[in-house]
LOMISE-507803 format. One line per 8 residues: number of its first residue (from 0); for each residue x, y, z of N, C-alpha, C, O. Coordinates in pm, whole numbers. Layout:
# residues N
NUM = X Y Z X Y Z X Y Z X Y Z  ...
This chain:
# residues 98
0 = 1289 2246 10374 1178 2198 10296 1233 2104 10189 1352 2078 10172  1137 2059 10126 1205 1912 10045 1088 1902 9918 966 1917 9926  1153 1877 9827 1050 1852 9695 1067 1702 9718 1176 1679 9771  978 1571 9688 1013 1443 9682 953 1435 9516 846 1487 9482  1034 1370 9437 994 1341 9288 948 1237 9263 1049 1187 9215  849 1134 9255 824 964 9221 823 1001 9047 797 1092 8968  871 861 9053 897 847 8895 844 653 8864 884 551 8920  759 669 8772 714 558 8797 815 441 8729 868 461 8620
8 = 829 350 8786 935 229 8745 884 110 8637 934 47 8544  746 119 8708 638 25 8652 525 67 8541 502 188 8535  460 -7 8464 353 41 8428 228 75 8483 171 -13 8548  159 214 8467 4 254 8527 -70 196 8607 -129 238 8707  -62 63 8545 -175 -63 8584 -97 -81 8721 -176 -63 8814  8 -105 8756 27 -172 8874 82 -92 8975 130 -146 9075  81 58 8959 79 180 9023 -77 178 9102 -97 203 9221  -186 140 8995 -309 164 9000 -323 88 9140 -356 138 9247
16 = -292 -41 9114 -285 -134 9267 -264 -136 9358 -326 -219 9424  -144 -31 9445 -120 17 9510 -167 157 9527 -141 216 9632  -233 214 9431 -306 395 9490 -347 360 9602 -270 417 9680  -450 278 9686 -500 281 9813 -404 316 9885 -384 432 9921  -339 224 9913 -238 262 10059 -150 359 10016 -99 415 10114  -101 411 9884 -35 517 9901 -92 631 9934 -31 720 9993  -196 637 9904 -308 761 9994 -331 769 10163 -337 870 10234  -338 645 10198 -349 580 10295 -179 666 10381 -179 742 10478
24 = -68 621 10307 24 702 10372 54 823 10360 124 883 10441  -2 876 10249 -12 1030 10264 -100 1073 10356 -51 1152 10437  -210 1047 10370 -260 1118 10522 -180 1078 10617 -180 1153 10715  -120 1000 10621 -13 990 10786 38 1115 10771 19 1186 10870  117 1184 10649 216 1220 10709 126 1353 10652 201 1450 10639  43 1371 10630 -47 1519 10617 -69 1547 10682 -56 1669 10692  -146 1448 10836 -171 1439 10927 -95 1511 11051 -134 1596 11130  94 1410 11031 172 1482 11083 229 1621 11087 309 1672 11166
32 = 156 1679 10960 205 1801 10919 339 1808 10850 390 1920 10846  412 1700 10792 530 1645 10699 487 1726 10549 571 1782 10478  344 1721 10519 378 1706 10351 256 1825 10399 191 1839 10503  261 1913 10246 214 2030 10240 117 2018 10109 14 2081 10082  163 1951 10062 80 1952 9890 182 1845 9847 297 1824 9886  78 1761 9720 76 1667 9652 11 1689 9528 -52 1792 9506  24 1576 9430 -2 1521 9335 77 1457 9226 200 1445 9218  -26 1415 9137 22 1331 8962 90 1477 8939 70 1589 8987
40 = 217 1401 8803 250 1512 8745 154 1461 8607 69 1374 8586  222 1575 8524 146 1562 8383 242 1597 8276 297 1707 8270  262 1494 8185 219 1326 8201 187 1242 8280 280 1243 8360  110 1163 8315 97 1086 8448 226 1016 8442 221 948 8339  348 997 8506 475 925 8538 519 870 8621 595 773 8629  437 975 8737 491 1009 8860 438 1125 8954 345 1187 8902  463 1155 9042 431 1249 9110 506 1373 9182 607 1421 9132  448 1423 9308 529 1553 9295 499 1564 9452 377 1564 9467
48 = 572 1574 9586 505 1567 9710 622 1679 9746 741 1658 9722  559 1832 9823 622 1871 9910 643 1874 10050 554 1914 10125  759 1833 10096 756 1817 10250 836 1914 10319 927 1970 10258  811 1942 10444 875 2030 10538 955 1938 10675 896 1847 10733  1060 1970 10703 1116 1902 10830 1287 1929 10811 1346 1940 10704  1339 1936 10931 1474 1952 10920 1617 1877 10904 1737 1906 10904  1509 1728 10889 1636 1614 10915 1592 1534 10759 1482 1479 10752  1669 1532 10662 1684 1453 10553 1676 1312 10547 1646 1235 10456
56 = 1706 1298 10652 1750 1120 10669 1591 1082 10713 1555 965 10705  1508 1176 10754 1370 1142 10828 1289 1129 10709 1212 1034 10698  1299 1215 10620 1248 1273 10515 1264 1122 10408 1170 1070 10348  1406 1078 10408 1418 967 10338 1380 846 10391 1373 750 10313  1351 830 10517 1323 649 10569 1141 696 10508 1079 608 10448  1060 862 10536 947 828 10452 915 790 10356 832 702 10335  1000 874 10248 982 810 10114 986 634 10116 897 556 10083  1143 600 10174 1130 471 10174 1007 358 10186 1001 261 10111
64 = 917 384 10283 777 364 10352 686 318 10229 643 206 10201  668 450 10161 600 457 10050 539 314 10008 617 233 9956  416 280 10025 373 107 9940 459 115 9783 525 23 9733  435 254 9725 465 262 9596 660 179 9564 727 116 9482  664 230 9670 871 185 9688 874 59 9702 934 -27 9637  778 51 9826 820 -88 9897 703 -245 9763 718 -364 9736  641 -175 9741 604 -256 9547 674 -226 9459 635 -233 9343  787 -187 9491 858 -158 9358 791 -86 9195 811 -145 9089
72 = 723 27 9202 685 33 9108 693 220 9099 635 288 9014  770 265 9198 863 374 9156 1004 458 9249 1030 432 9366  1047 517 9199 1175 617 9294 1163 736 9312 1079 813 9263  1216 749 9359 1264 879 9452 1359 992 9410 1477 962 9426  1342 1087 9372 1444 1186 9413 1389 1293 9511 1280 1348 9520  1474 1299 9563 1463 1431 9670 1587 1530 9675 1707 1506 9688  1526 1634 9663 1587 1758 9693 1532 1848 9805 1414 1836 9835  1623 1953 9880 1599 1969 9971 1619 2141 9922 1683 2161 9819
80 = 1574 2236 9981 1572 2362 9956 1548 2448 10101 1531 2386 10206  1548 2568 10097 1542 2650 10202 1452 2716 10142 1477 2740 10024  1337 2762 10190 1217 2835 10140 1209 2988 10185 1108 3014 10250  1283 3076 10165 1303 3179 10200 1207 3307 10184 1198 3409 10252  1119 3251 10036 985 3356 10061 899 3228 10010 928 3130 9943  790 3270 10066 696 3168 10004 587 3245 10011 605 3359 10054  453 3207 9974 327 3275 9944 277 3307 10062 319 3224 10142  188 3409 10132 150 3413 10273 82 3364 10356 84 3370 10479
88 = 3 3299 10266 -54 3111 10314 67 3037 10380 47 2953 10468  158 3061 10349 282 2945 10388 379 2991 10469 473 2924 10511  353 3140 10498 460 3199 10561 503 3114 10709 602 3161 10764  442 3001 10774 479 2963 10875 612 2894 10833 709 2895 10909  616 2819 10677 758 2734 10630 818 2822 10605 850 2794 10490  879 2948 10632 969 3035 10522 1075 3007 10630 1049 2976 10746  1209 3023 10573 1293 3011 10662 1385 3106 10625 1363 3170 10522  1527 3134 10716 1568 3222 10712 1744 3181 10618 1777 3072 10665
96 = 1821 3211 10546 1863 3194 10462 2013 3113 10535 2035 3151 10649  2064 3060 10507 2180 2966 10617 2291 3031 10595 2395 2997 10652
């Protein structure tokens, strides 16, 4: 599983310009069953997307994707975790400890 962090680079206003299609690519990959939950953090800065999948490098050409990236108007961190208990809504992501 994977936390992705956006951090905005730019100011509000030109985040604002790109919200369409970054929504637009979050249902792709909601769709795909990639991302589990989203949103703004608070402060508005940036955001907060959790994803599930086993290959990092897959995980990173998405972020890359991002309109928000590819407008330059924020980054990325990602961290990756093993979800070993999770709530029982989620028990299909739990995984087993490496």
């Amino acid at each position: 599983m994977f936390v992705l962090e956006l951090t905005y680079t730019a100011p509000v206003e030109r985040v604002d310009e790109l919200l369409e299609a970054h929504r637009e690519w979050l249902d792709t990959y909601y769709d795909e069953g990639v991302f589990i939950a989203s949103g703004r953090k608070n402060p508005r800065d940036g955001g907060v997307i959790l994803a599930v999948g086993d290959d990092r490098g897959q995980i990173e050409k998405i972020a890359a994707a991002d309109p928000f990236v590819i407008g330059g108007v924020c980054a990325y961190r990602i961290t990756e975790f093993h979800a070993t208990k999770t709530a029982a809504a989620l028990a299909e992501y739990r995984e087993r400890r490496p």
